[in-house]
C-alpha positions as CSV (number, residue, x, y, z in Angstrom):
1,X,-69.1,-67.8,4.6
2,X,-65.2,-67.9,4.5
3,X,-63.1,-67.3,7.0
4,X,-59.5,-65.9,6.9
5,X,-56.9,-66.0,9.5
6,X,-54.6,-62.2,9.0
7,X,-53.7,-62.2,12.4
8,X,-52.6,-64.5,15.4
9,X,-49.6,-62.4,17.6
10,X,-48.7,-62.1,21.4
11,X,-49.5,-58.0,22.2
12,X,-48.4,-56.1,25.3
13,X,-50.0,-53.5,26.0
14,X,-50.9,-50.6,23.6
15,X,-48.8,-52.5,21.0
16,X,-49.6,-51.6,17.0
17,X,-49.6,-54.2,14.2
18,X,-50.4,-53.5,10.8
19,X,-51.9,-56.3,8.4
20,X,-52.1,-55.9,4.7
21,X,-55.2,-57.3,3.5
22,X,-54.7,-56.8,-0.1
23,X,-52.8,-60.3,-1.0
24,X,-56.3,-61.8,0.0
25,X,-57.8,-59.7,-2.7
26,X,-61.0,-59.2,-0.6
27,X,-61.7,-55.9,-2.2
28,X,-64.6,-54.1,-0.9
29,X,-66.2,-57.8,-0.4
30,X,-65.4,-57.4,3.5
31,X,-67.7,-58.7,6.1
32,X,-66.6,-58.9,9.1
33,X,-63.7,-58.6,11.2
34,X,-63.4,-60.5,14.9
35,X,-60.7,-60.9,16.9
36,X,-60.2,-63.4,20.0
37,X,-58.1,-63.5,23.0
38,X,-57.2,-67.1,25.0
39,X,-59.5,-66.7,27.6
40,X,-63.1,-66.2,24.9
41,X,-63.1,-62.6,25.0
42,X,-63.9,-61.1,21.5
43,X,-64.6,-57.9,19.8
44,X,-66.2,-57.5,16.2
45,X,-66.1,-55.2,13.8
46,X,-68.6,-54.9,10.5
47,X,-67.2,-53.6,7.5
48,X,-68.7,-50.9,5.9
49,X,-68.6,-49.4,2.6
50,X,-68.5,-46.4,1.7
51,X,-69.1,-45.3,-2.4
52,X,-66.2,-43.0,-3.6
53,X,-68.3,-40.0,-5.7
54,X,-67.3,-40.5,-9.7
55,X,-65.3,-43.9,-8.9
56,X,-66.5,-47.3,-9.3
57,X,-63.8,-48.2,-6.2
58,X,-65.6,-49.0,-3.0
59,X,-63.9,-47.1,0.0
60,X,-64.7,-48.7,4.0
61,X,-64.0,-48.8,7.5
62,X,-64.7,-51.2,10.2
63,X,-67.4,-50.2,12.3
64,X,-67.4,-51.8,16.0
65,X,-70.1,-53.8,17.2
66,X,-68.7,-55.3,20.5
67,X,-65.4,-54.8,22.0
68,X,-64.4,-57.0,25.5
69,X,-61.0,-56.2,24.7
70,X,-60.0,-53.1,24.4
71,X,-58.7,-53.5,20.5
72,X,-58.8,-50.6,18.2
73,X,-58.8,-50.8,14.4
74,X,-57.9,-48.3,11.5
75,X,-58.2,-49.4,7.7
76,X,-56.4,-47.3,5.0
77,X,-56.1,-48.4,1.7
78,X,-55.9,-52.6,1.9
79,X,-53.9,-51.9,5.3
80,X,-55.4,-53.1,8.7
81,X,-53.5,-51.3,11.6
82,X,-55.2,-52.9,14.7
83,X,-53.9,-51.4,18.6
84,X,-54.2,-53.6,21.3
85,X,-56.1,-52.9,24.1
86,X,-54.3,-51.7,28.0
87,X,-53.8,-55.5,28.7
88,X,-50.7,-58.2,27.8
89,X,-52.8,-60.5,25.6
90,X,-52.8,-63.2,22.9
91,X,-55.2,-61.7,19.7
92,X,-56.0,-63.9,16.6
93,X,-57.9,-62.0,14.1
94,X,-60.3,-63.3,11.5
95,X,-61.9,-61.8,8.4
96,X,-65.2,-63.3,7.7
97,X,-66.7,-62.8,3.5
C-alpha cells in the first residue's frame, strides 16, 4: 500500500483548505484517507466509488469511519476541501492506495 502526504497545515478553528488530488493522478484508485493531529488523535475516511450511468469515469466520496477530531471532508471533481474541526490544531493528511 502507498502512502501520500496532500496535507500537513496549522488550522484554527473551522478553518477550510482545499487540496487538489489530481497531480497525484489517483483516479478512482482511492483508498483511504486519514488525517492526524500532534497529540495521536485521527479520523479516517474510505473512499468510495460510485459508477457514473453511460460513463466509464468512476465518481466518489469519502465516507467516514472514525472521526476524534472534528474534521470534515468534501470531494468534487479531483478537489479535497477538508474543514477543521472547533479546535486550534496541527492536521497532516494522508492518502493511502
Amino acid at each position: 500500500m502507498n502512502n501520500f502526504i496532500v496535507l500537513a497545515k496549522h488550522f484554527v478553528a473551522n478553518e477550510s483548505a482545499v487540496v487538489d488530488i489530481k497531480p497525484f493522478g489517483f483516479g478512482s484508485t482511492l483508498g483511504s484517507l486519514v488525517f492526524q493531529n500532534k497529540s495521536g488523535q485521527s479520523a479516517t475516511f474510505l473512499w468510495q466509488k460510485n459508477p457514473i450511468p453511460d460513463s466509464t469515469e468512476k465518481a466518489g466520496y469519502f465516507k467516514e469511519v472514525a472521526n476524534e477530531l472534528g474534521v470534515k471532508i468534501a470531494h468534487y471533481d479531483g478537489f479535497i476541501t477538508v474543514t477543521n474541526g472547533g479546535g486550534v490544531q496541527y492536521l497532516k493528511g494522508e492518502v493511502k492506495i
